[in-house]
N, C-alpha and C positions, 0 to 999 in steps of 0.2 A: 354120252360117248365114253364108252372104257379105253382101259391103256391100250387094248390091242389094236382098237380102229386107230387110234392116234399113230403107232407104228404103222399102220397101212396108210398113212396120211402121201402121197406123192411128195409133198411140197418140204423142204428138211428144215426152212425159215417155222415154218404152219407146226411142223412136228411139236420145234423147238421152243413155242409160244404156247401149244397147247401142257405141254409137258411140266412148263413153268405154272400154268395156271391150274392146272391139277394138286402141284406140290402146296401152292398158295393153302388151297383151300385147305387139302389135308389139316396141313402147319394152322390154319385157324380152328377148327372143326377141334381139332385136341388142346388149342388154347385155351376154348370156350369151354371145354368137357371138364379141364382141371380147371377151370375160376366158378365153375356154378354154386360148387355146395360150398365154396367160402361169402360167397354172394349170399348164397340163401342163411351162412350162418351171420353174416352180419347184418342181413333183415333181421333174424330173431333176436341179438343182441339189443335190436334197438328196438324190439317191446318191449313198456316197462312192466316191469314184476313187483309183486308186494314183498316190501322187505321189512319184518319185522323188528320192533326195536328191543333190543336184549340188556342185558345186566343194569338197569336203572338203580338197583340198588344189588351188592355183591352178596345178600344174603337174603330168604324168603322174609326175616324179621327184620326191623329196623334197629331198636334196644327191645324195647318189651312188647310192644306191639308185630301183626303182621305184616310188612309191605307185601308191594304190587308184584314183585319178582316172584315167579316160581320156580319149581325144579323141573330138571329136563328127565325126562320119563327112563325110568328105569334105576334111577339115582337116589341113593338113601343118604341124609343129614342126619348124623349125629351129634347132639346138642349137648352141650354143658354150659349149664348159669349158674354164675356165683355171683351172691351179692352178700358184703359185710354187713356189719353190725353201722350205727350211725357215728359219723365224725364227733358229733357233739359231746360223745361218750367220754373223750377225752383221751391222756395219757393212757391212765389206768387200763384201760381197754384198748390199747394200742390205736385210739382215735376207730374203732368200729374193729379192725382185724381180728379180737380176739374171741366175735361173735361170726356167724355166718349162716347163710341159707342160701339154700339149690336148685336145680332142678335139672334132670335127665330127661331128654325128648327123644325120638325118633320118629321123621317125616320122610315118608317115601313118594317120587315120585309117577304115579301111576300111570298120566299121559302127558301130554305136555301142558294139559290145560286143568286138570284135577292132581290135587297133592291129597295125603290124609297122613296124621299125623297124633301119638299122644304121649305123655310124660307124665313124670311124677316129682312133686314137688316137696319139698321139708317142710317150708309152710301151709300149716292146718292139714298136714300128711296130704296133700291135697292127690288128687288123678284128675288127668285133664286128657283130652280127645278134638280132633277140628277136622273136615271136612272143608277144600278151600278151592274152588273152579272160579276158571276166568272167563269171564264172558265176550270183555273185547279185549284186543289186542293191542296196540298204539302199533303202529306202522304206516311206511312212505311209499311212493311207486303209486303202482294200478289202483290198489285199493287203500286209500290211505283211511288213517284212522284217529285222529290226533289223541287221544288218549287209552290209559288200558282200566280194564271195571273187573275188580275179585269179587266174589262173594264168599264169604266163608262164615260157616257156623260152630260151634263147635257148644262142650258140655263140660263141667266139672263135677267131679264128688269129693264132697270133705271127708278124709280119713280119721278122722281126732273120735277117741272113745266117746264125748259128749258134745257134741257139735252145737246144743243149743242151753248148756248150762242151768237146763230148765227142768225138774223130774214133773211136771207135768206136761212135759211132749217129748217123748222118747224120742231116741234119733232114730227114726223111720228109715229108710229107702230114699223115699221121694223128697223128705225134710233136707238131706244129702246134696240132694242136687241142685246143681245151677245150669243157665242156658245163658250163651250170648249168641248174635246175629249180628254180621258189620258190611256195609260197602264200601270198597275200596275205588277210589276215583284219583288214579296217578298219570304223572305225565312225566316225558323224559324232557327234559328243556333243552337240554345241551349234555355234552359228553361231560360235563362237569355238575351239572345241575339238574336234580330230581325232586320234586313236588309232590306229596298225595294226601288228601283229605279220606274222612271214615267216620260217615256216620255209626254210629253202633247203640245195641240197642242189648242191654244185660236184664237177665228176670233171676232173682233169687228166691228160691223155696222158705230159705230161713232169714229174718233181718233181727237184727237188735232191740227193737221195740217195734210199738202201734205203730209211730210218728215216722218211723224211716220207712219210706217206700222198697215195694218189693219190685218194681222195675225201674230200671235208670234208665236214661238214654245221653247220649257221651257224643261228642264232634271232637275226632283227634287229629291231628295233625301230627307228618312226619316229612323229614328230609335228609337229602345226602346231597353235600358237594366233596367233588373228589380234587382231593388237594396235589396229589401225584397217585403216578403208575399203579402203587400200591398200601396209599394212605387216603383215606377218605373221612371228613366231619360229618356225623350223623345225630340226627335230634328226634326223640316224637314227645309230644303231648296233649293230654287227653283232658276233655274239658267237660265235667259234669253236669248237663241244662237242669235237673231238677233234682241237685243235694238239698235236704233240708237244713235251713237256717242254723241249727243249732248246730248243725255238725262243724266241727272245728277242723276237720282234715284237711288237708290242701290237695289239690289235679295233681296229677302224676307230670312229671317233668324231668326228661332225661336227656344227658348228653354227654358226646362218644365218638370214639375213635375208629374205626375198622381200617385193620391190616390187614392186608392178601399175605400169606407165608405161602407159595405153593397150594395144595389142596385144603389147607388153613382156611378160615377166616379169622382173627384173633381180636377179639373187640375191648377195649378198654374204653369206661363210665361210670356218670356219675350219676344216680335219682335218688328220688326220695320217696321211692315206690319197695316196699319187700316183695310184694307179690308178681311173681312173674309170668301170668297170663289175665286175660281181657276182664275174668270178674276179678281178681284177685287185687290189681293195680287201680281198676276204676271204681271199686266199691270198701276196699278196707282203708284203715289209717294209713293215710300219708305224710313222712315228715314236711317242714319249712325249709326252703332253700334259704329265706332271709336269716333265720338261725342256726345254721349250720346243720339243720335234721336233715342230709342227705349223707346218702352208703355210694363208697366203690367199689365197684364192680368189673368184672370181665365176662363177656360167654365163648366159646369155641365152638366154631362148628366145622365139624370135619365131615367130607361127602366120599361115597364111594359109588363106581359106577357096577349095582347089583346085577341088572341085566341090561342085553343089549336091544335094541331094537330092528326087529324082524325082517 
């Protein structure tokens, strides 16, 4: 029945019942028209989504080592590592200050789930290169995932005119180089507390003698608890399964500070590692924390976002 037959209605009671009941419906008919897509959006609110877990540690490195973090794609780190001379050195040497050694890196990252990155070190003129994807994620909601898996590999070449002090095996090409290979298996525990183990596995072209082996295989360990907003305690160390006996060196063992300044990271620490990548720290001489053979240090990493995403 349209409006016009309800005007034709004789009855003016009949009119005046139909006319209200037309108005009803209207007034509902456009209640229900504005609540549907709020309806339908708070259906979709309440599927859950995968929400991935971020910043477990505030920088792709931990001190010397890689963590679990990567970079968001299109974002370039630039690196600076200082490490002094050793405490034990004393006055004379301003307690290690009056020696020092570096390193400059740049790590870009390419998607969110691959970074590639390489530098150059003071010690043994070194060049270094890494390749670093992540396989899982850690995230909660639909697809949870309790932890995240890096792989990264990476290569060294020593720069030093005589790399094996030996005139019966000139420094080659391939005498140069070094490989490592690591998995990273991290977890975020808490907004305060991050965990990651890394098995790793180093082959070196050149060793010291017969007796030291030319592949190592390392279990390191790293962590970060965050102490406020923008202070957090950070540790890694690496633990060598097959050094030979006679070797006197001691595992790498560092520990640090990182500060957020803005686009900063500013890390302040202490090891008693010189070398600042994965052959460098798990294969050459390391001082005694029991005797004071450990260096302070700081690294900076400053990021800029190179490009955007599409």
């Amino acid at each position: 029945m349209n409006v016009l037959k309800i005007f034709l209605l004789k009855s003016p009671a009949l009119r005046l019942r139909m006319l209200l009941l037309v108005c009803w419906l209207a007034g509902f008919l456009n209640t229900f028209a504005q609540d549907a897509p709020s309806l339908l959006d708070e259906l979709e609110e309440e599927q859950p989504v995968t929400e991935h877990v971020r910043y477990a540690f505030k920088s792709p490195r931990v001190i010397n080592g890689h963590s679990m973090e990567m970079l968001h794609e299109g974002v370039l780190d630039f690196r600076i590592l200082h490490r002094f001379g050793s405490i034990s050195d004393g006055y004379y040497q301003l307690f290690g200050l009056d020696n020092a050694t570096m390193r400059i890196g740049f790590d870009y990252g390419l998607t969110p789930n691959l970074t590639a990155g390489f530098g150059r070190s003071t010690h043994l003129k070194e060049l270094d290169g890494f390749i670093k994807y992540r396989l899982l994620w850690q995230s909660t909601g639909k697809r949870p995932m309790p932890l995240s898996v890096i792989w990264v590999s990476g290569l060294t070449f020593n720069g030093l005119k005589d790399p094996t002090g030996d005139p019966n095996y000139p420094p080659s090409l391939s005498r140069r180089m070094s490989y490592y290979h690591m998995l990273i298996l991290g977890r975020k525990f808490s907004e305060r507390f991050t965990l990651q183990l890394s098995p790793t596995f180093v082959h070196r072209n050149i060793v010291e003698n017969q007796i030291t082996p030319n592949d190592l295989y390392a279990l390191s360990i790293g962590g970060r608890f965050k102490i406020s907003n923008r202070v957090a305690l950070v540790w890694d160390y690496g633990h060598v399964l097959n050094r030979v006996s006679s070797n006197t060196t001691a595992n790498p063992l560092s520990i640090g500070f990182d500060i957020e300044t803005g686009g900063h990271i500013f890390q302040l620490h202490f090891s008693n590692a010189t070398g600042m990548n994965e052959r460098a720290f798990l294969s050459d001489i390391n001082g005694d924390w029991l005797r004071s053979d450990i260096r302070f240090g700081f690294n900076l990493s400053r990021v800029f976002q190179v490009s955007s995403k599409k």
